[in-house]
Backbone bond lengths (Angstrom), bond angles and torsions (degrees), N, CA, C in turn:
res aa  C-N    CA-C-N  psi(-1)  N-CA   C-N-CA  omega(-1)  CA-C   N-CA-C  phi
1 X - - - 1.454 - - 1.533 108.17 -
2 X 1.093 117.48 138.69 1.734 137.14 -176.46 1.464 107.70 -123.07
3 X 1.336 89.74 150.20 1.812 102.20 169.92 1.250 113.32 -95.56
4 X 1.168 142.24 166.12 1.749 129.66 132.12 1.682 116.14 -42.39
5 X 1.586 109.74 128.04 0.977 96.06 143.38 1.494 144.37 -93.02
6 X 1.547 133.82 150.79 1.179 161.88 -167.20 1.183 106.57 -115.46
7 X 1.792 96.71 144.87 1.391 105.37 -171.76 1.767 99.13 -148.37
8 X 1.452 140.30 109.78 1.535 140.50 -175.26 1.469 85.95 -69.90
9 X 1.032 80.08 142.05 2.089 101.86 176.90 1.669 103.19 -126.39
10 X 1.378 114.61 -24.83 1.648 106.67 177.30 1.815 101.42 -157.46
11 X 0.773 102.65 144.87 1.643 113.85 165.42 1.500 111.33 -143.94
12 X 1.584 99.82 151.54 1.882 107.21 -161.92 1.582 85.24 -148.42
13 X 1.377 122.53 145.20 1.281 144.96 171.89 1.627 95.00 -70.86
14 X 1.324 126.84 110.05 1.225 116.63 169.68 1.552 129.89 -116.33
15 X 1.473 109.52 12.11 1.306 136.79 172.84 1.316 114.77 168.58
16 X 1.503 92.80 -176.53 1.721 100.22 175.90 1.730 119.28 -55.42
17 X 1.332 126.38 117.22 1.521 125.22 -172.09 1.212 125.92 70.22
18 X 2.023 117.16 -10.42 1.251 151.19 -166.02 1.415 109.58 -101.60
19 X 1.645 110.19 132.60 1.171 116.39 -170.56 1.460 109.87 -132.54
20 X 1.236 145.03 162.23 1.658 139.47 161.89 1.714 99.26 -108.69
21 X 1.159 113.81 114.12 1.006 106.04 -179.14 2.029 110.75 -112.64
22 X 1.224 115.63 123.38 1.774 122.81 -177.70 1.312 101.09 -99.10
23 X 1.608 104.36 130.39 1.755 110.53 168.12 1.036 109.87 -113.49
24 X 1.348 117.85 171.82 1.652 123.49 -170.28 1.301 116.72 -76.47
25 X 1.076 116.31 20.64 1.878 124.08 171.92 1.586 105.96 -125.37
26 X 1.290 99.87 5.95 1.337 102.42 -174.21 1.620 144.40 63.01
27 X 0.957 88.60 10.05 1.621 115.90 157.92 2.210 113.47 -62.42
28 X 0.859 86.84 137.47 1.739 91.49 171.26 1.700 103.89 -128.72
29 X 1.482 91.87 174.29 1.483 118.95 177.49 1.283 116.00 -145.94
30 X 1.300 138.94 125.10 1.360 130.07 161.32 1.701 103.92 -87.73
31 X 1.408 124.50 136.25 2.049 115.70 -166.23 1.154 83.36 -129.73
32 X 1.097 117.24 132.13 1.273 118.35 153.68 1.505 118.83 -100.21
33 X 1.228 143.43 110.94 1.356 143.51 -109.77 1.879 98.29 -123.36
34 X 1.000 107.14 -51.67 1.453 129.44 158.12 1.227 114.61 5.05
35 X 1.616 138.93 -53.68 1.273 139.86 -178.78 1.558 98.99 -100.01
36 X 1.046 140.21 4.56 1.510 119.77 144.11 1.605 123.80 -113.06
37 X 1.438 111.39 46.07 1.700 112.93 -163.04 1.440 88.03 -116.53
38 X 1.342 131.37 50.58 1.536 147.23 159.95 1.396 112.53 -80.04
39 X 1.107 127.20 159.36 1.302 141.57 132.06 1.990 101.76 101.17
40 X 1.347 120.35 -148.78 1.591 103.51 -150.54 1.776 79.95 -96.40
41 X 1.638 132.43 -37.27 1.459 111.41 -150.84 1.524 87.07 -96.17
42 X 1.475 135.01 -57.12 1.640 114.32 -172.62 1.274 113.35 -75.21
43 X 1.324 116.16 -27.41 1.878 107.95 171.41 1.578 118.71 -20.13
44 X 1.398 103.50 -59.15 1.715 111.81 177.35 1.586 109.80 -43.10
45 X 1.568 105.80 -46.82 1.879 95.42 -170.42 1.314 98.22 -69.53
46 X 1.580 147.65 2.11 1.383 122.95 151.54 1.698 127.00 -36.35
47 X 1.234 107.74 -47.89 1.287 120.31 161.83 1.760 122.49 -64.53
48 X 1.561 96.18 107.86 1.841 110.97 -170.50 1.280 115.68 -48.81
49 X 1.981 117.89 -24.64 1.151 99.18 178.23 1.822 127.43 -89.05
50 X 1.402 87.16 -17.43 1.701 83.91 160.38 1.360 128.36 -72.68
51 X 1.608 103.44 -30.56 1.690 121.14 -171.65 1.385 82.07 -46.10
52 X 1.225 118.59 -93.24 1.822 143.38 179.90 1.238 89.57 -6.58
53 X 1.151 133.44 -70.80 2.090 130.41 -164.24 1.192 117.14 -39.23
54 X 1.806 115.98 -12.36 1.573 118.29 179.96 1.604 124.54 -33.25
55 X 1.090 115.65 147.42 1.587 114.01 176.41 1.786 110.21 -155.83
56 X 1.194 86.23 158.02 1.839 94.39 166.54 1.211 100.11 -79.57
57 X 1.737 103.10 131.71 1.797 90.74 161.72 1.571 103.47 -105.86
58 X 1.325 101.69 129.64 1.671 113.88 -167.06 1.430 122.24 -63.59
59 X 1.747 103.36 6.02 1.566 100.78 -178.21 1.186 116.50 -92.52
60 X 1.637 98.87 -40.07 1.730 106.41 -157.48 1.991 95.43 -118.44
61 X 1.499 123.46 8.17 1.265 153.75 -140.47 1.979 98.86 -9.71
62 X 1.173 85.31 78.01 1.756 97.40 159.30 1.499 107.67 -130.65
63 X 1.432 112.66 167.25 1.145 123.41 -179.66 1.942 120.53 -56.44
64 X 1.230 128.18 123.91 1.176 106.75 -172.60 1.817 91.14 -136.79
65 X 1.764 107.54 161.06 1.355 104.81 159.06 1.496 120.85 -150.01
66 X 1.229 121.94 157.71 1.356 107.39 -160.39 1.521 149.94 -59.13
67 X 1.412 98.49 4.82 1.368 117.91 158.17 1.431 117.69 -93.92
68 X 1.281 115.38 37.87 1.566 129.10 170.87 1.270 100.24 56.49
69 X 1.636 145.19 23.62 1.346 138.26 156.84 1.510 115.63 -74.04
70 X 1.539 109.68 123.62 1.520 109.11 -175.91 1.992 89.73 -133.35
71 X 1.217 110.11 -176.75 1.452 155.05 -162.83 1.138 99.15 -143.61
72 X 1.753 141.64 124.68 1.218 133.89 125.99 1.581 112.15 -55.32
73 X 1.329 104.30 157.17 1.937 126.10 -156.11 1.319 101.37 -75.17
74 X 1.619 118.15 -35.88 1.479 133.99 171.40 1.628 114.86 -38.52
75 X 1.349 102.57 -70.49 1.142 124.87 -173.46 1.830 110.60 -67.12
76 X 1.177 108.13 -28.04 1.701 110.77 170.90 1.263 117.06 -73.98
77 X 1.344 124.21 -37.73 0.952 161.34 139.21 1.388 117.99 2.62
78 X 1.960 109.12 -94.14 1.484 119.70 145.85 1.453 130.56 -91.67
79 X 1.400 107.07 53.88 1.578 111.47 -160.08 1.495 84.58 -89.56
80 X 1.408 135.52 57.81 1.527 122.53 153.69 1.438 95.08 -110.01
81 X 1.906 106.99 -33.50 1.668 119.81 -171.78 1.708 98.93 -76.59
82 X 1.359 133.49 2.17 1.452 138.26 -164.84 1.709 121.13 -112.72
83 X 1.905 92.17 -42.89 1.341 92.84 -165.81 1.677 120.33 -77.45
84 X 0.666 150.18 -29.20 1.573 142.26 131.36 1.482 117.74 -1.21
85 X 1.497 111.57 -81.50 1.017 124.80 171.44 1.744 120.03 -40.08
86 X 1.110 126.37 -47.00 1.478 138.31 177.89 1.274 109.35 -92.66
87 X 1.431 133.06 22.67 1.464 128.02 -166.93 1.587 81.50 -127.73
88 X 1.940 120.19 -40.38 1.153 113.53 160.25 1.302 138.85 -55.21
89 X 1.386 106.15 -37.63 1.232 108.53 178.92 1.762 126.76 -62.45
90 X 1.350 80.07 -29.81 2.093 104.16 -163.72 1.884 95.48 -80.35
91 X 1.331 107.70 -18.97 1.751 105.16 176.84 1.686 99.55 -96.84
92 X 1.449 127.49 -3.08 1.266 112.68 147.11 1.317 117.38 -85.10
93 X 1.525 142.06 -36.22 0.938 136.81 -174.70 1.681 118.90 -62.63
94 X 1.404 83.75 -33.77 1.590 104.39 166.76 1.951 120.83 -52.20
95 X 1.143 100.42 -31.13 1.445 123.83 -159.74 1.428 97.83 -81.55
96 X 1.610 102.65 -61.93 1.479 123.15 -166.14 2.037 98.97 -43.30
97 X 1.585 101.09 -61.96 1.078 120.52 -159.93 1.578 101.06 -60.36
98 X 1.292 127.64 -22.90 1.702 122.89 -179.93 1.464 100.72 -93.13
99 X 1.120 137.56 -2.56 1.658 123.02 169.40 1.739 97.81 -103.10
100 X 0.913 116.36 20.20 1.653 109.07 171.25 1.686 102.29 -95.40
């Protein structure tokens, strides 16, 4: 079994934790990122000035930032069919990280 592949062609800061994200078929997303920025690697993009540091990384062209937090393109992609699912996950990671 295969996915589509995806490819970000533009990303724009479009609010707080909020991004517009354009793929190469031309499809967009506005994400609001915010309810999965839990745990030790997206926790950091809680903080706006890293959020903001977003970039294409020109190899694999998904969203990346400099604390090695990425998104596969898939999942940005259909992140309306995702975000639920990863908003759960990130309030366990959340969890994990307060009984340490």
């Amino acid at each position: 079994m295969s996915h589509p592949i995806h490819r970000v062609s533009l990303v724009e800061v479009h609010g707080p934790h909020t991004l517009r994200v354009v793929f190469d078929d031309q499809s967009e997303q506005i994400i609001n990122f915010e309810p999965v920025l839990k745990g030790e690697l997206y926790g950091p993009l809680s903080d706006p000035g890293l959020f903001e540091q977003v970039r294409i990384d020109p190899e694999v062209h998904t969203l990346v930032w400099p604390n090695g937090a990425d998104f596969d393109p898939a999942t940005l992609h259909d992140w309306p069919l995702h975000a639920d699912a990863l908003a759960a996950r990130a309030r366990q990671w959340e969890l994990a990280g307060s009984r340490r």
